[in-house]
C-alpha positions in Angstrom: 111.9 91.4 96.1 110.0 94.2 94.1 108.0 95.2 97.1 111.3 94.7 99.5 112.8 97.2 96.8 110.1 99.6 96.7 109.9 100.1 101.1 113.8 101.0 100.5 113.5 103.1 97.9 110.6 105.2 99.5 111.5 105.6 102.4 113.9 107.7 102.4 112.4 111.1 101.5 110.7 111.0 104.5 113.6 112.9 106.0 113.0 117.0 105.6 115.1 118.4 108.3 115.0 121.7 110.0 118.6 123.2 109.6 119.0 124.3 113.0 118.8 120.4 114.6 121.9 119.4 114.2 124.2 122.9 114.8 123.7 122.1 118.6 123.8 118.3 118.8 126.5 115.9 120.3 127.7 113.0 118.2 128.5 109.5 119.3 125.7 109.2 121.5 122.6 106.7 121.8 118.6 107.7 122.0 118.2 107.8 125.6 120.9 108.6 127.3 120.0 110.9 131.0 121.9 113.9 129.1 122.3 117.3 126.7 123.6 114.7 123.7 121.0 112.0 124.0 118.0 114.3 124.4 119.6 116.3 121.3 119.6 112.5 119.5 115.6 111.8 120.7 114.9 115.7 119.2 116.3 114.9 115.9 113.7 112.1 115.8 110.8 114.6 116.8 111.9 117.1 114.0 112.1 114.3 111.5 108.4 113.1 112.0 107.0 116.7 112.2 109.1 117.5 109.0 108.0 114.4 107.2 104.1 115.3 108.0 104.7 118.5 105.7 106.0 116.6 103.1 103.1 117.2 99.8 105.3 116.3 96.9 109.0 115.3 95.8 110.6 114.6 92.5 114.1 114.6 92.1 117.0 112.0 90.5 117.8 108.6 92.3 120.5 106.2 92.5 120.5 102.9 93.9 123.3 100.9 94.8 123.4 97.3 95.5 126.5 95.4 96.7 127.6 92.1 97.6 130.8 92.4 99.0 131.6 88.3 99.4 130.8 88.0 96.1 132.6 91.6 94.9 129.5 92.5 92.8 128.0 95.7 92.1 124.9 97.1 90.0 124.0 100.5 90.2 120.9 101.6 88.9 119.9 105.9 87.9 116.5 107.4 88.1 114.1 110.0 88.8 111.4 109.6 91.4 108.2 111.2 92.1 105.7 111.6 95.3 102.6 113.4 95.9 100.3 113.7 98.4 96.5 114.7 97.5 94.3 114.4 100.9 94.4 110.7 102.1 95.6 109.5 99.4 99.1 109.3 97.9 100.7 108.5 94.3 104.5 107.2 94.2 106.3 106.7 91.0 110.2 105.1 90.3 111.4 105.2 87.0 114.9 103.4 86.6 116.5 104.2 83.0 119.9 103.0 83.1 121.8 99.9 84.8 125.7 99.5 85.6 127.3 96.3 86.5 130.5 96.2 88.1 133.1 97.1 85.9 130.7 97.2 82.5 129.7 99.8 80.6 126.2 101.7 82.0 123.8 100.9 80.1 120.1 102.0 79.1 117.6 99.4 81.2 114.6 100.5 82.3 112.4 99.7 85.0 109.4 101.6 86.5 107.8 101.2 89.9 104.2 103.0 90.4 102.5 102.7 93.5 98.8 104.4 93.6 97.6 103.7 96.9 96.1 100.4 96.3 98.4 98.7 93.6 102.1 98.2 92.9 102.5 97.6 89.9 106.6 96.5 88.5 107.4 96.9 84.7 110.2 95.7 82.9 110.8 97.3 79.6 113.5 94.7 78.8 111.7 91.3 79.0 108.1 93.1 78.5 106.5 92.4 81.3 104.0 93.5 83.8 103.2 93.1 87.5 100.8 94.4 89.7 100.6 93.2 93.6 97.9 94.3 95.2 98.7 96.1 98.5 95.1 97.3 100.1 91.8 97.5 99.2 90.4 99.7 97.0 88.0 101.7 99.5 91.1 101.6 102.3 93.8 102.6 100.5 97.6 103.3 102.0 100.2 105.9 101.9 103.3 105.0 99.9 105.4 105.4 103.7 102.8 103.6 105.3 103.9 100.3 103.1 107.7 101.1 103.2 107.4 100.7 106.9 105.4 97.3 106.4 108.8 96.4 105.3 111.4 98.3 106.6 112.4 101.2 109.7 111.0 103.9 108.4 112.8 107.5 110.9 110.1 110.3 110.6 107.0 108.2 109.9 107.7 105.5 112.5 107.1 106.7 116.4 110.6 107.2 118.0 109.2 104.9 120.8 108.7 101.9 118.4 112.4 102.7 116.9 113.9 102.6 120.7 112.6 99.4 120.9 114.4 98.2 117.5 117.4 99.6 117.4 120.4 101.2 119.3 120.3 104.9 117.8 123.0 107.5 117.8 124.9 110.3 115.9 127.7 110.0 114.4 130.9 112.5 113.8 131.2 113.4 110.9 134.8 113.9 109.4 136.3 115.5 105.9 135.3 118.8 104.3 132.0 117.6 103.4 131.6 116.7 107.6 129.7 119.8 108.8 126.8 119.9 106.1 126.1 116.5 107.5 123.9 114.7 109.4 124.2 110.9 110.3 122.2 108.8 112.6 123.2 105.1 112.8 120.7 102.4 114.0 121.9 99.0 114.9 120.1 96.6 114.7 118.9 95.2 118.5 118.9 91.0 119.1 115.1 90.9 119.8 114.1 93.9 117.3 111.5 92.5 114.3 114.0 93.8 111.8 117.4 91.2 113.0 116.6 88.7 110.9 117.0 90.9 107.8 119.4 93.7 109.0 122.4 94.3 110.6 122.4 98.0 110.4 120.8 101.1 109.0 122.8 104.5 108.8 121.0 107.8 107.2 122.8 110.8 106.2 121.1 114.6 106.3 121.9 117.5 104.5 121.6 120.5 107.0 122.3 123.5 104.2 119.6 121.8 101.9 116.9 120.1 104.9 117.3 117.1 102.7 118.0 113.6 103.0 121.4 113.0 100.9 122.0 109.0 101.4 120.7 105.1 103.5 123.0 102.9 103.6 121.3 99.6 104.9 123.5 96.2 105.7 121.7 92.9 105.5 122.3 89.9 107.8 123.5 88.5 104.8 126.4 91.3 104.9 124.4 92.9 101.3 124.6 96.2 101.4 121.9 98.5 99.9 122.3 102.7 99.4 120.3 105.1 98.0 121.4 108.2 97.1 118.9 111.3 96.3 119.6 114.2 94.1 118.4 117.7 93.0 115.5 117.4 94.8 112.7 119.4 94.5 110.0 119.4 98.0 106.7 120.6 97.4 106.6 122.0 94.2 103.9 119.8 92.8 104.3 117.1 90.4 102.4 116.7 86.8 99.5 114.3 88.1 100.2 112.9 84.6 103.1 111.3 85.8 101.4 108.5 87.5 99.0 107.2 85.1 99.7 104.1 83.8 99.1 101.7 80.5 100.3 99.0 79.1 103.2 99.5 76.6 102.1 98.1 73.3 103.8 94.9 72.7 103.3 93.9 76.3 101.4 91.0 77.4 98.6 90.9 80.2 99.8 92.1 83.0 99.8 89.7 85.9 98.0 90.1 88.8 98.9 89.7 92.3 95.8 89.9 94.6 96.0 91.0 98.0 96.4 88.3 100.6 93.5 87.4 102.9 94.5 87.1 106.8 92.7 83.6 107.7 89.9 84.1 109.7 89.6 83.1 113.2 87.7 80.7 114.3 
């Protein structure tokens, strides 16, 4: 679940958009399709994976949303994330402070999510308690996107071919007074795609005046749905490298540690 958590969560500031995509794009209309509105569809994917290349650091306020609508439950947690980039090697840090549960107060619960390349490592302030799953190896270490899309579709880091292949992709008209500093692509999920035995559906919302991403909204095949929702952004202004070190709290136990798994050999 952490690591599930953690691909959702970081994936989504992969989206730095050029402002002038979406003024001449069609709605309502799939990747693909032999005209003006579906090649406009395949070169919003282009310009989100050139975009996201540029990308050298991020830190701005999060707010995750998880709902189960069978069971009418709701917990919304508030944030701030950071990203940078140095080289090959990239630092990505989620600190959760506060934690509303349907209708109860909001309250202060924090939670941080560090992820250096090699290690995740979870803490939880509340119970005192430290995790650290080990994602690579410590000479071969990954990008922060590159283990979101272990786990999940990942538009502007993952090759629009591969996302054809997963999913039925279109935009979608947007209506209301917010509607025209908005774009939305939805992806549906396809029967034979890797991703239908965990989601339905994934829609992502851009905003064109600001080139940022502004929401996900993903729906589980269990009908959960799961939003994240970025705010004041700020792209590629550095972040303090101070940010992602990491210690144990004092009055914390030993953390406890996750190893990387070992693909069996073949024989």
């Amino acid at each position: 679940m952490v690591k599930k958590f953690f691909a959702q969560a970081c994936l989504i500031f992969l989206y730095t958009v050029n402002s002038c995509l979406a003024g001449a794009c069609g709605v309502g209309t799939a990747v693909g399709a032999e005209n003006e509105k579906g090649f406009c569809v395949e070169r919003v994917l282009e310009r989100l994976k050139a975009s996201a290349a540029g990308l050298e650091s991020y830190e701005g306020k999060i707010v995750y949303k998880f709902r189960q609508p069978l069971f009418e439950s709701e917990t919304i947690r508030k944030g701030v994330l950071y990203y940078q980039r140095c080289g090959e090697r990239s630092k990505l840090r989620i600190n959760f402070g506060t934690l509303k549960q349907d209708e109860d107060e909001e309250e202060r619960y924090i939670e941080h999510y560090i992820f250096d390349g090699v290690w995740l490592t979870y803490v939880d302030w509340q119970i005192k308690e430290v995790k650290r799953y080990q994602q690579a190896e410590a000479d071969k270490p990954v990008d922060g996107f590159e283990l979101a899309r272990r786990n999940f579709p990942v538009i502007g880091f993952s090759k629009s071919e591969d996302l054809k292949k997963e999913f039925e992709i279109e935009l979608v008209e947007q209506k209301g007074d917010e509607g025209g500093d908005l774009v939305q692509l939805h992806l549906k999920v396809k029967a034979d795609s890797v991703y239908k035995d965990d989601y339905i559906s994934v829609d992502f919302w851009i905003n064109k005046g600001l080139d940022l991403p502004s929401k996900i909204v993903a729906v589980s095949t269990e009908e959960d749905i799961y939003e994240i929702e970025l705010l004041e952004a700020k792209v590629n202004e550095g972040v303090d490298e101070k940010v992602f070190d990491f210690e144990v709290p004092d009055g914390f136990g030993e953390p406890e540690i996750i190893p990387l798994e070992k693909k069996a050999e073949s024989k």
